[in-house]
Predicted model as a PDB file, atoms N, CA, C, CB and O in Angstrom, pLDDT in the B-factor column:
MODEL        1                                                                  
ATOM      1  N   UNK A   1    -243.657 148.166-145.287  1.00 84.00           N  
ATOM      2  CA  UNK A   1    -244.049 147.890-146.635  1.00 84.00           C  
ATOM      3  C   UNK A   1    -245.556 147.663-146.639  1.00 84.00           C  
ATOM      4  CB  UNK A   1    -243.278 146.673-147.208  1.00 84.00           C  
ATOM      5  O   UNK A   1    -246.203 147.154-145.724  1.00 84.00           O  
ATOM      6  N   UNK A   2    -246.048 148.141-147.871  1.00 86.00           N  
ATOM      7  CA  UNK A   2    -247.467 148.102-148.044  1.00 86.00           C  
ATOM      8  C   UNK A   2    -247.968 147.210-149.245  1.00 86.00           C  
ATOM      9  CB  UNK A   2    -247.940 149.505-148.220  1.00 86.00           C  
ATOM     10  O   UNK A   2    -247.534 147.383-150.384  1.00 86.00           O  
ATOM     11  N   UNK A   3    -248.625 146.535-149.026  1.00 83.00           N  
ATOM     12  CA  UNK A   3    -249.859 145.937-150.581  1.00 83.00           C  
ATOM     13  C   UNK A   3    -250.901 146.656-150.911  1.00 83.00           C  
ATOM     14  CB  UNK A   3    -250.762 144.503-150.406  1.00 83.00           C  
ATOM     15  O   UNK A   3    -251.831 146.764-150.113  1.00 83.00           O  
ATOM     16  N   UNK A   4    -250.924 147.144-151.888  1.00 82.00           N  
ATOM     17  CA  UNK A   4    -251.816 148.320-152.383  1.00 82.00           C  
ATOM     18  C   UNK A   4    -252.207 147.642-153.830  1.00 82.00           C  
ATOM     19  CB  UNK A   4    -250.924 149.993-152.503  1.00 82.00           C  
ATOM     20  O   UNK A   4    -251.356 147.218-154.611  1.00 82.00           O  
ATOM     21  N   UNK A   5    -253.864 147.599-154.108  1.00 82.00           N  
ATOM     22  CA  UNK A   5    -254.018 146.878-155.260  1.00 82.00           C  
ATOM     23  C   UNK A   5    -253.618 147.920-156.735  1.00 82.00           C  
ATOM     24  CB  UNK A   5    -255.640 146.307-155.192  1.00 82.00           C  
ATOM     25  O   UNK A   5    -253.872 149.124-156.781  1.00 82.00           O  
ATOM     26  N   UNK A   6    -253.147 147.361-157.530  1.00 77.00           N  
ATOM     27  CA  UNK A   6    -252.993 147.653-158.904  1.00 77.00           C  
ATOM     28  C   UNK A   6    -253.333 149.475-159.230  1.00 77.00           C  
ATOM     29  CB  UNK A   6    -254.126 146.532-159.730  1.00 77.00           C  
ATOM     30  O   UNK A   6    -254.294 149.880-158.575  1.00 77.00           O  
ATOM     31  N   UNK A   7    -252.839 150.261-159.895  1.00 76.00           N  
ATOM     32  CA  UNK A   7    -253.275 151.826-159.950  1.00 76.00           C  
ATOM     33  C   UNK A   7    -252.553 151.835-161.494  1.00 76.00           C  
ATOM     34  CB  UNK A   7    -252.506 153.125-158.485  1.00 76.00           C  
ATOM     35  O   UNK A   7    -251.613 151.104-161.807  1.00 76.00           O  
ATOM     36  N   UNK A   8    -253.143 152.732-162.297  1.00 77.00           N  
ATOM     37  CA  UNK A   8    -252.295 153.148-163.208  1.00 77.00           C  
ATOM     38  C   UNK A   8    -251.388 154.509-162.961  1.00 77.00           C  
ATOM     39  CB  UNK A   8    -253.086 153.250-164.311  1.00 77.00           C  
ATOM     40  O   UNK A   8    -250.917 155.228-163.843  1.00 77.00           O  
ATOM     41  N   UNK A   9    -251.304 154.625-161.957  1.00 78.00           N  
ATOM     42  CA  UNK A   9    -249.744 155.169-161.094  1.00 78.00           C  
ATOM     43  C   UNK A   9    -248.932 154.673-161.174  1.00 78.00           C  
ATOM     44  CB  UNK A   9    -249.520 155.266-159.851  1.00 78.00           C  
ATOM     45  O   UNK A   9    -247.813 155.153-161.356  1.00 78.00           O  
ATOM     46  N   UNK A  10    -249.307 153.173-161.033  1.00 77.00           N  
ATOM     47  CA  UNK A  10    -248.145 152.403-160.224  1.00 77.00           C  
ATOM     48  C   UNK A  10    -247.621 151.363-162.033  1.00 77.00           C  
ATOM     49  CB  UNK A  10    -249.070 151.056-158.319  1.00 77.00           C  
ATOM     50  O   UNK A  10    -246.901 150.366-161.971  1.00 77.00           O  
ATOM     51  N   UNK A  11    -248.236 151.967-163.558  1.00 82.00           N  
ATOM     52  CA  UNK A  11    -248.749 151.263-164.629  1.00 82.00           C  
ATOM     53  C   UNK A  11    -246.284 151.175-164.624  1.00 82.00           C  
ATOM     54  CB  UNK A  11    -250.315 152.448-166.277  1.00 82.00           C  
ATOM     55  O   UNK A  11    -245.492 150.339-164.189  1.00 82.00           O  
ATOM     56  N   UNK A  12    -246.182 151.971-165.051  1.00 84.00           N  
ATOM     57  CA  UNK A  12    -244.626 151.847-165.548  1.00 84.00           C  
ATOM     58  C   UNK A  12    -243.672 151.281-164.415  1.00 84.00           C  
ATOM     59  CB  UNK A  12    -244.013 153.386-165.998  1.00 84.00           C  
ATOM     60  O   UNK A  12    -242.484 151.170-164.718  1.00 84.00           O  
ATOM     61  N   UNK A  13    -244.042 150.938-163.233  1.00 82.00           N  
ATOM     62  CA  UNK A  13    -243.341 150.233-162.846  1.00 82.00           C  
ATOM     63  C   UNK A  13    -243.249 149.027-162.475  1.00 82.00           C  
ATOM     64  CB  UNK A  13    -243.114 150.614-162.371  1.00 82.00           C  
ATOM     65  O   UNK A  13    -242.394 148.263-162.026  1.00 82.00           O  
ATOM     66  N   UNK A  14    -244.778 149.022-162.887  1.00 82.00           N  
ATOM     67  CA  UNK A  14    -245.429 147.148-162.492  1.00 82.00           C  
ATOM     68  C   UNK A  14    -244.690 146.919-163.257  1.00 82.00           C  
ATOM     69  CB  UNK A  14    -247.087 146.328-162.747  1.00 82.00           C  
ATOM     70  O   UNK A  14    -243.730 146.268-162.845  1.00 82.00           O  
ATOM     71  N   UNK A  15    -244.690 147.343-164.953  1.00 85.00           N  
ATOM     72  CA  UNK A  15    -244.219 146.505-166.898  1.00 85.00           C  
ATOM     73  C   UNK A  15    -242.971 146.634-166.609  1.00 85.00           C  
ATOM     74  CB  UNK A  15    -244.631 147.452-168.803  1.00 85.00           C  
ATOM     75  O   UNK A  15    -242.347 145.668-167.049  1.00 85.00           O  
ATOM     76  N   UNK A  16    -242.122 147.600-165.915  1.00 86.00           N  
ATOM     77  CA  UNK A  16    -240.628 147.723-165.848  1.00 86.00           C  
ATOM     78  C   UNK A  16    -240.325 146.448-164.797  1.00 86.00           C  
ATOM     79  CB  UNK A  16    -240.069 149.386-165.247  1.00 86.00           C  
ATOM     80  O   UNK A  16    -239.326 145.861-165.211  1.00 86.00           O  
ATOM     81  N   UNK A  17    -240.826 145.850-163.632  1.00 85.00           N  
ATOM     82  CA  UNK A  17    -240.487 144.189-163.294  1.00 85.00           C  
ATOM     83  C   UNK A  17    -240.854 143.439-163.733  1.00 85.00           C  
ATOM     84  CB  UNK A  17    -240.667 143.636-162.362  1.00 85.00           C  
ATOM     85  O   UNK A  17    -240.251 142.368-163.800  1.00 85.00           O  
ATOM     86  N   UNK A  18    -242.152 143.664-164.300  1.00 85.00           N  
ATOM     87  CA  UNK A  18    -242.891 142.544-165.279  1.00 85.00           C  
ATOM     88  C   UNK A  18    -241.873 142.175-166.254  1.00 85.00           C  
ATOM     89  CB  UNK A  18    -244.288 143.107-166.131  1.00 85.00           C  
ATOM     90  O   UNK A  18    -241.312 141.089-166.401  1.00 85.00           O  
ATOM     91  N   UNK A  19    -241.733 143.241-166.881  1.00 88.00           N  
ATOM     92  CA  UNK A  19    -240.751 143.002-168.285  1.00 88.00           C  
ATOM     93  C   UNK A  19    -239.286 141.948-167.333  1.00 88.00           C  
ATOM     94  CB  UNK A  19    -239.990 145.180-169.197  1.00 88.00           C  
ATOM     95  O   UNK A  19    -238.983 140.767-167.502  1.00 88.00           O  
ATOM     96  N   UNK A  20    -238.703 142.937-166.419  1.00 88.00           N  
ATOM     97  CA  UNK A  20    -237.233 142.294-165.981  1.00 88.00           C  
ATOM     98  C   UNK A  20    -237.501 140.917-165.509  1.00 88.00           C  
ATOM     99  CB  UNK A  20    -236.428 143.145-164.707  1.00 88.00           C  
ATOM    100  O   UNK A  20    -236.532 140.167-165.620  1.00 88.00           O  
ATOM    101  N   UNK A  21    -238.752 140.314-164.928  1.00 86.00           N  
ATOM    102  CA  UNK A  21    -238.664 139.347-163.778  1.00 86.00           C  
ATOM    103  C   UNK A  21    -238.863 138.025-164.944  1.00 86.00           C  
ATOM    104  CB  UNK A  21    -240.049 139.587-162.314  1.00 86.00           C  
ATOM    105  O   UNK A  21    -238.407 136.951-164.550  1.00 86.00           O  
ATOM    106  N   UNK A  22    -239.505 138.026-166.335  1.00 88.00           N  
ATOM    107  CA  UNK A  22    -239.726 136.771-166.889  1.00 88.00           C  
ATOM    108  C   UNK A  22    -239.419 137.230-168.660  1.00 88.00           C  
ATOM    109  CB  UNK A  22    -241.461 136.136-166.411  1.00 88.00           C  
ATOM    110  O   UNK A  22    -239.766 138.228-169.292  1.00 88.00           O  
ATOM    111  N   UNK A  23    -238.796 136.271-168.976  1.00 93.00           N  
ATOM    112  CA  UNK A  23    -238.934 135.739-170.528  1.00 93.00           C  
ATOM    113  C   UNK A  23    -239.710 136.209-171.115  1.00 93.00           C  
ATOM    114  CB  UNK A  23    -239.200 134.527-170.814  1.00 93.00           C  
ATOM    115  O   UNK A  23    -240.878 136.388-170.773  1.00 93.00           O  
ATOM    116  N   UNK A  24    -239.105 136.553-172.304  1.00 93.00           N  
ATOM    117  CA  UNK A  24    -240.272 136.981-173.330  1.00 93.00           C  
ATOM    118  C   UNK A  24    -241.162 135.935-173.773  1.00 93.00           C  
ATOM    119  CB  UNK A  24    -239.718 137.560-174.606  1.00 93.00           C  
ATOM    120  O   UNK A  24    -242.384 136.074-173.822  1.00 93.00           O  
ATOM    121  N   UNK A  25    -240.667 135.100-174.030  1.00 95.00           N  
ATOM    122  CA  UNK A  25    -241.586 134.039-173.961  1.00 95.00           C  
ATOM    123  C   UNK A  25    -242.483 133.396-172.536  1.00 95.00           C  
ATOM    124  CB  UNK A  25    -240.768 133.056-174.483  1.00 95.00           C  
ATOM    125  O   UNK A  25    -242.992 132.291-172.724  1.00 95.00           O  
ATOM    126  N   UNK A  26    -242.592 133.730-171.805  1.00 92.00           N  
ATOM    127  CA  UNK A  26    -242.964 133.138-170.473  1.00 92.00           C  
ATOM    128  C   UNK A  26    -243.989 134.556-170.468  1.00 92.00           C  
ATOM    129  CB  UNK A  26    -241.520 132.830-169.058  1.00 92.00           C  
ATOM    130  O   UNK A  26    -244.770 134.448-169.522  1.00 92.00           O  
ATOM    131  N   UNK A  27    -244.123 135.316-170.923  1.00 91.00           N  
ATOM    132  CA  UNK A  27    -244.825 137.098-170.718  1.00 91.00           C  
ATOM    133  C   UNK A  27    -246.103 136.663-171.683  1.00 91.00           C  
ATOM    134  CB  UNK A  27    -243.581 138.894-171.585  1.00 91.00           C  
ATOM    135  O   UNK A  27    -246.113 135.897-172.647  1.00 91.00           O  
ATOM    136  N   UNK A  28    -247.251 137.478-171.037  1.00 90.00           N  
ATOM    137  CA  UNK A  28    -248.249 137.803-171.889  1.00 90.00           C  
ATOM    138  C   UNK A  28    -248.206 139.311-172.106  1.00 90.00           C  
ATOM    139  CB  UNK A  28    -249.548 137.319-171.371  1.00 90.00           C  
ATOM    140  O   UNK A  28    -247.587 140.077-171.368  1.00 90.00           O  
ATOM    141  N   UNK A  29    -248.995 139.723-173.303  1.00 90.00           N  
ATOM    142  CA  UNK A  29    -248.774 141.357-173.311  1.00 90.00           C  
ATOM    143  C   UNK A  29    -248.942 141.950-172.108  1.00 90.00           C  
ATOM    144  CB  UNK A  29    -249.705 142.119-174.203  1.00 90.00           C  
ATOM    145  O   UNK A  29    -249.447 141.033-171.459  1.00 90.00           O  
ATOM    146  N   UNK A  30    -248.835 143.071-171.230  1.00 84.00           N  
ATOM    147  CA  UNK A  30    -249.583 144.053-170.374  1.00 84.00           C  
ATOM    148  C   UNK A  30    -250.790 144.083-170.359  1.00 84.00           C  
ATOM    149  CB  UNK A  30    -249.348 145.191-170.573  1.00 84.00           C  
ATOM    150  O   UNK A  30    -251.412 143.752-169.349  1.00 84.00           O  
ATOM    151  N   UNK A  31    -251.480 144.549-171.648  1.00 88.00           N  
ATOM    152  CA  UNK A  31    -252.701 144.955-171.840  1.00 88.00           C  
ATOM    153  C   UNK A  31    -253.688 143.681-171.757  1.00 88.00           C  
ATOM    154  CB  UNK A  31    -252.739 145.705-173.134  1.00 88.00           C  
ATOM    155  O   UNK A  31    -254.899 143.892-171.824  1.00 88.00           O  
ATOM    156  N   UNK A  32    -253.225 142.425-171.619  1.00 90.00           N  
ATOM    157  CA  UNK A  32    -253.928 141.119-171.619  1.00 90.00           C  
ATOM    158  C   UNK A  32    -253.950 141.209-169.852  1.00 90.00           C  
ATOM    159  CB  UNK A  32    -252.971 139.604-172.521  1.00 90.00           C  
ATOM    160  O   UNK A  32    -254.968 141.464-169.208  1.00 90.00           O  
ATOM    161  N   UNK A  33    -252.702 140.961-169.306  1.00 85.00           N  
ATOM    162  CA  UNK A  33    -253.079 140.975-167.866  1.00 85.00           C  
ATOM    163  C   UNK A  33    -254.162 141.762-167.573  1.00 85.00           C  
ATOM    164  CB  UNK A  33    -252.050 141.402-167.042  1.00 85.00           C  
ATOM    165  O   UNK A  33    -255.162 141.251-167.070  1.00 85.00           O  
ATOM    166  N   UNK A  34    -254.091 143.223-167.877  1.00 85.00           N  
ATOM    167  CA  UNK A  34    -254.707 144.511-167.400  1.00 85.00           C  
ATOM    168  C   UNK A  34    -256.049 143.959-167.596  1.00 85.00           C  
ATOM    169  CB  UNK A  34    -254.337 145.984-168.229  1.00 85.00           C  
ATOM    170  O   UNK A  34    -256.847 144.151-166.679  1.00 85.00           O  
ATOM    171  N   UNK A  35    -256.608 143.034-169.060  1.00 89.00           N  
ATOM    172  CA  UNK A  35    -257.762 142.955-169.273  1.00 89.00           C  
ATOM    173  C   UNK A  35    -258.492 141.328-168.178  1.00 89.00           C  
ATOM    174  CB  UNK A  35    -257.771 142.963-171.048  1.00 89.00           C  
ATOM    175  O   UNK A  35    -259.666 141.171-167.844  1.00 89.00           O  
ATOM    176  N   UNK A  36    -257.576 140.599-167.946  1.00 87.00           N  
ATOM    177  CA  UNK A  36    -257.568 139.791-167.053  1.00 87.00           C  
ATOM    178  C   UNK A  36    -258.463 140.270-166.021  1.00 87.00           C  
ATOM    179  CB  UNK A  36    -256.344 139.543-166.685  1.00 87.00           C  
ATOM    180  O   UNK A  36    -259.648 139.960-165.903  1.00 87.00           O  
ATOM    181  N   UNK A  37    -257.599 141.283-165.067  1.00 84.00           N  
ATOM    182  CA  UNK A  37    -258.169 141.700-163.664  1.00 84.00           C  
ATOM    183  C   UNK A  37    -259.074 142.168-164.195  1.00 84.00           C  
ATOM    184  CB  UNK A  37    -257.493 142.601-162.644  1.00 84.00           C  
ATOM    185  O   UNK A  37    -259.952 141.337-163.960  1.00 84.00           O  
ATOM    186  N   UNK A  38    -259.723 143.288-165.035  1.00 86.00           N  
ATOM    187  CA  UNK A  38    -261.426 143.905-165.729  1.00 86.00           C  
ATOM    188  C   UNK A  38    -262.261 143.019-165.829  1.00 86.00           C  
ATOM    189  CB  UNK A  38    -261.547 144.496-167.248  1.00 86.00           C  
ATOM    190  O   UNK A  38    -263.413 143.308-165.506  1.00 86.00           O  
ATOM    191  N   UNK A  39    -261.937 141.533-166.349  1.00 92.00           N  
ATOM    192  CA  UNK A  39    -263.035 140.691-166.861  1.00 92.00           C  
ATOM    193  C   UNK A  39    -263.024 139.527-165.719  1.00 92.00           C  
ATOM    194  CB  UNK A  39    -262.756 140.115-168.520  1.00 92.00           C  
ATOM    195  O   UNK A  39    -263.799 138.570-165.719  1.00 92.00           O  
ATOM    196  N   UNK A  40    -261.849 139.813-164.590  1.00 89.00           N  
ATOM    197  CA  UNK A  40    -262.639 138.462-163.528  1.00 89.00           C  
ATOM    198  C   UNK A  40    -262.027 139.197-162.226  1.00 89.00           C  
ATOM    199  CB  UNK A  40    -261.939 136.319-163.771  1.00 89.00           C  
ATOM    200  O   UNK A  40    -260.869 139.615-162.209  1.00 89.00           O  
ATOM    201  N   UNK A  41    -263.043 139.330-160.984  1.00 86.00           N  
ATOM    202  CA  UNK A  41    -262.559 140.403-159.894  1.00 86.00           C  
ATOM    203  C   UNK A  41    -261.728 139.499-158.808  1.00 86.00           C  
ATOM    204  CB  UNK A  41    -263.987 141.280-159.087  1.00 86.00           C  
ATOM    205  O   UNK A  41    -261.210 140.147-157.899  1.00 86.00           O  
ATOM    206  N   UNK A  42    -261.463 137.499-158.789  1.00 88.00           N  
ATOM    207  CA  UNK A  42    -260.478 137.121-158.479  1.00 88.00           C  
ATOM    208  C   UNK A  42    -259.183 137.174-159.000  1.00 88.00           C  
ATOM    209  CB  UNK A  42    -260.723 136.344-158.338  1.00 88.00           C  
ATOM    210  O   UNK A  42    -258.246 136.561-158.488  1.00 88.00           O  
ATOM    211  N   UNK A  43    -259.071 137.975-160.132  1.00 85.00           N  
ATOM    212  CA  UNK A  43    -257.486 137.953-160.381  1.00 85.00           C  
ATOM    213  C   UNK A  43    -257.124 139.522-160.050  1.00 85.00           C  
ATOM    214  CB  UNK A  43    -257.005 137.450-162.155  1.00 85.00           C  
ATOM    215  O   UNK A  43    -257.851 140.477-160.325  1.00 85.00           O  
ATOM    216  N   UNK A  44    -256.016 139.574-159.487  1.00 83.00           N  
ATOM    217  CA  UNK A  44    -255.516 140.704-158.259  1.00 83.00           C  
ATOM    218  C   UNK A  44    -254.184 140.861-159.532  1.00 83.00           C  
ATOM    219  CB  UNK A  44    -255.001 139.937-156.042  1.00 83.00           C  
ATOM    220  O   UNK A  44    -253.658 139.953-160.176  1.00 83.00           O  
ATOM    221  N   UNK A  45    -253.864 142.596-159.591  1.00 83.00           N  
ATOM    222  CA  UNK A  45    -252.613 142.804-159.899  1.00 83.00           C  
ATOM    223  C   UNK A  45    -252.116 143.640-158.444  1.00 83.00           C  
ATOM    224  CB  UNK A  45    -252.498 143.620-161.409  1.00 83.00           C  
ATOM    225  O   UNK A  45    -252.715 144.564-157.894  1.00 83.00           O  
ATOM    226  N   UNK A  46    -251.315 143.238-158.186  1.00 84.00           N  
ATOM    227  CA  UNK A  46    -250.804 144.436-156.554  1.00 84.00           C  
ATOM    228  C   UNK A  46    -249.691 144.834-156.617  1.00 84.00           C  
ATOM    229  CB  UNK A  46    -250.693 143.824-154.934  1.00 84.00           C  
ATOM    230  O   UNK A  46    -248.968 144.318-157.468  1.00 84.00           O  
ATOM    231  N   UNK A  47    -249.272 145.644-155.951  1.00 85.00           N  
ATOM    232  CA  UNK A  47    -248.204 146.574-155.833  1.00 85.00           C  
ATOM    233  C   UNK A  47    -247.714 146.412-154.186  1.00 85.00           C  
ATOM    234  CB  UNK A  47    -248.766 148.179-156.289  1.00 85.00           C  
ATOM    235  O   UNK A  47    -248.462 146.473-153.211  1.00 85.00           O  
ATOM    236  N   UNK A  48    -246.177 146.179-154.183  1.00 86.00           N  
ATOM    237  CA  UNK A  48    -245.560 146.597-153.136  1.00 86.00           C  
ATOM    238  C   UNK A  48    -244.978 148.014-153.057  1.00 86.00           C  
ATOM    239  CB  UNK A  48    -244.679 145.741-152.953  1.00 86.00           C  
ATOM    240  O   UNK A  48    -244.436 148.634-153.972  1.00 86.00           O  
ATOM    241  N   UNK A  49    -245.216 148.464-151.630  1.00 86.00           N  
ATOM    242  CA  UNK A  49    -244.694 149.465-151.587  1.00 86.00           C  
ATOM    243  C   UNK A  49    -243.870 149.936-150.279  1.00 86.00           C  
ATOM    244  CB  UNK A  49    -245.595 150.156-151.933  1.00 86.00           C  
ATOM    245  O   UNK A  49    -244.098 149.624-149.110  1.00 86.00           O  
ATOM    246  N   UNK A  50    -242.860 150.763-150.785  1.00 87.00           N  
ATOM    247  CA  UNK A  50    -242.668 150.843-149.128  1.00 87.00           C  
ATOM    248  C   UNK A  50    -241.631 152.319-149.632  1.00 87.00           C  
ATOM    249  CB  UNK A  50    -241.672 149.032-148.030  1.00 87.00           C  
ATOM    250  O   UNK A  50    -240.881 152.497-150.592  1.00 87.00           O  
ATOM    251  N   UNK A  51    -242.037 153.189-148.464  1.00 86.00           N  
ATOM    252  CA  UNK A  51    -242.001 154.725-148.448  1.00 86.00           C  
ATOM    253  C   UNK A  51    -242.579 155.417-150.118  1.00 86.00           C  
ATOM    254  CB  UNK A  51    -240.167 155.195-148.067  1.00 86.00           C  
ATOM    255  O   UNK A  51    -241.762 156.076-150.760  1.00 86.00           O  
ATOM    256  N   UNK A  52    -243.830 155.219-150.622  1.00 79.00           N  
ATOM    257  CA  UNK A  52    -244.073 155.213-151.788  1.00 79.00           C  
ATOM    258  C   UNK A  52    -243.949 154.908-152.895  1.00 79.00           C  
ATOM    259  CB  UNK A  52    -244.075 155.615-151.896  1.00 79.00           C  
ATOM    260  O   UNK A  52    -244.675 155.068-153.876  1.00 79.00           O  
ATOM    261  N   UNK A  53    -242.556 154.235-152.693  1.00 81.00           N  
ATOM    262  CA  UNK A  53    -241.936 153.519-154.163  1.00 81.00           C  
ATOM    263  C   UNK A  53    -242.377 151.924-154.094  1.00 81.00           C  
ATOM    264  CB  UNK A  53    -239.951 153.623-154.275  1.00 81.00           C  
ATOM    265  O   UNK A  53    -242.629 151.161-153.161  1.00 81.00           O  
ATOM    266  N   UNK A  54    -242.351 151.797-155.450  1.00 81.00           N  
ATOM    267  CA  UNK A  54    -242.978 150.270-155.755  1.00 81.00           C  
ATOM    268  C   UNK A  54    -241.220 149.641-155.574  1.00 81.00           C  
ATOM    269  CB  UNK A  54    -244.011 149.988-157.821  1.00 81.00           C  
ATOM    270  O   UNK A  54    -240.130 150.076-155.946  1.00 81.00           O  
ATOM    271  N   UNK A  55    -241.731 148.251-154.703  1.00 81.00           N  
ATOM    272  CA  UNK A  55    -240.325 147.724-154.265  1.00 81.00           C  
ATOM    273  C   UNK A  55    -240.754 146.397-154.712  1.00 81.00           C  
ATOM    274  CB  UNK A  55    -239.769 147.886-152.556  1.00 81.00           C  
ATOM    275  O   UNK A  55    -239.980 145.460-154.515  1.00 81.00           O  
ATOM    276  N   UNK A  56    -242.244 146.116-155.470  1.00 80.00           N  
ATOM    277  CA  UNK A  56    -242.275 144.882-156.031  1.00 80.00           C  
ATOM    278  C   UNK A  56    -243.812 144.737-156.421  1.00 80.00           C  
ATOM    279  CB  UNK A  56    -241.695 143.763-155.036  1.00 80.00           C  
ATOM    280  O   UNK A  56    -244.711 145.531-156.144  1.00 80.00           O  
ATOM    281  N   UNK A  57    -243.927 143.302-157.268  1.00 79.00           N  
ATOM    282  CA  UNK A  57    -245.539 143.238-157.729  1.00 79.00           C  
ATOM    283  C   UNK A  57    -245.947 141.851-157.577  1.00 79.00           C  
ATOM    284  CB  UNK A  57    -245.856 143.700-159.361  1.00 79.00           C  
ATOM    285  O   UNK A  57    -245.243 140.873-157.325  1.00 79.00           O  
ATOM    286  N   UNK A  58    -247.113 141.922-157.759  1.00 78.00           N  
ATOM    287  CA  UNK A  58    -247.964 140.588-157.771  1.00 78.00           C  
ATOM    288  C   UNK A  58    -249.100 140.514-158.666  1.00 78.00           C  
ATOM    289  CB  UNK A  58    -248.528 140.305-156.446  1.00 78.00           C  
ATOM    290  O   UNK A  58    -249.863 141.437-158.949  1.00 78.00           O  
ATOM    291  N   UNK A  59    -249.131 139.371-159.064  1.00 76.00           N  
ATOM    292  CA  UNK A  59    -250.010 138.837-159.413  1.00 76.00           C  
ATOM    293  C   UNK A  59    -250.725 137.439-159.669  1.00 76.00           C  
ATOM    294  CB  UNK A  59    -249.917 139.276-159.966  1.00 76.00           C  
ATOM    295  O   UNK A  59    -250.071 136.477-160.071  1.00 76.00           O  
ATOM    296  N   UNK A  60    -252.282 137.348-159.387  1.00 76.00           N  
ATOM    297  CA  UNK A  60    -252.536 136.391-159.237  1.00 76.00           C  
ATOM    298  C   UNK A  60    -253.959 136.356-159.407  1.00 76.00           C  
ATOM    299  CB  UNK A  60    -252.009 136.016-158.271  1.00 76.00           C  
ATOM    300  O   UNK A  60    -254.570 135.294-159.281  1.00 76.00           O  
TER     301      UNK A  60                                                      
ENDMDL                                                                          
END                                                                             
């Protein structure tokens, strides 16, 4: 398995666990995270991977 930072490759499957892993209420939009990591270079969106498929995400 690999950590590979954030790609908009990887955009529909980050929001497809994002969406499953928390509450709608507990969620900020996508496009707020996305603007998160643009406007400060300590906040990381990452991607797990393993044989090319995303097998999970992070963020922080």
């Amino acid at each position: 398995m690999i950590l590979t930072n954030f790609n908009t490759n990887d955009e529909t499957n980050w929001q497809k666990i994002y969406l499953n892993a928390f509450p709608a209420h507990e969620r900020l939009p996508f496009e707020t995270l996305q603007q998160k990591v643009s406007d400060n270079d300590q906040i990381k969106m990452l991607t797990f991977k393993s044989n090319d498929h995303v097998a999970g995400t992070y963020f922080w």
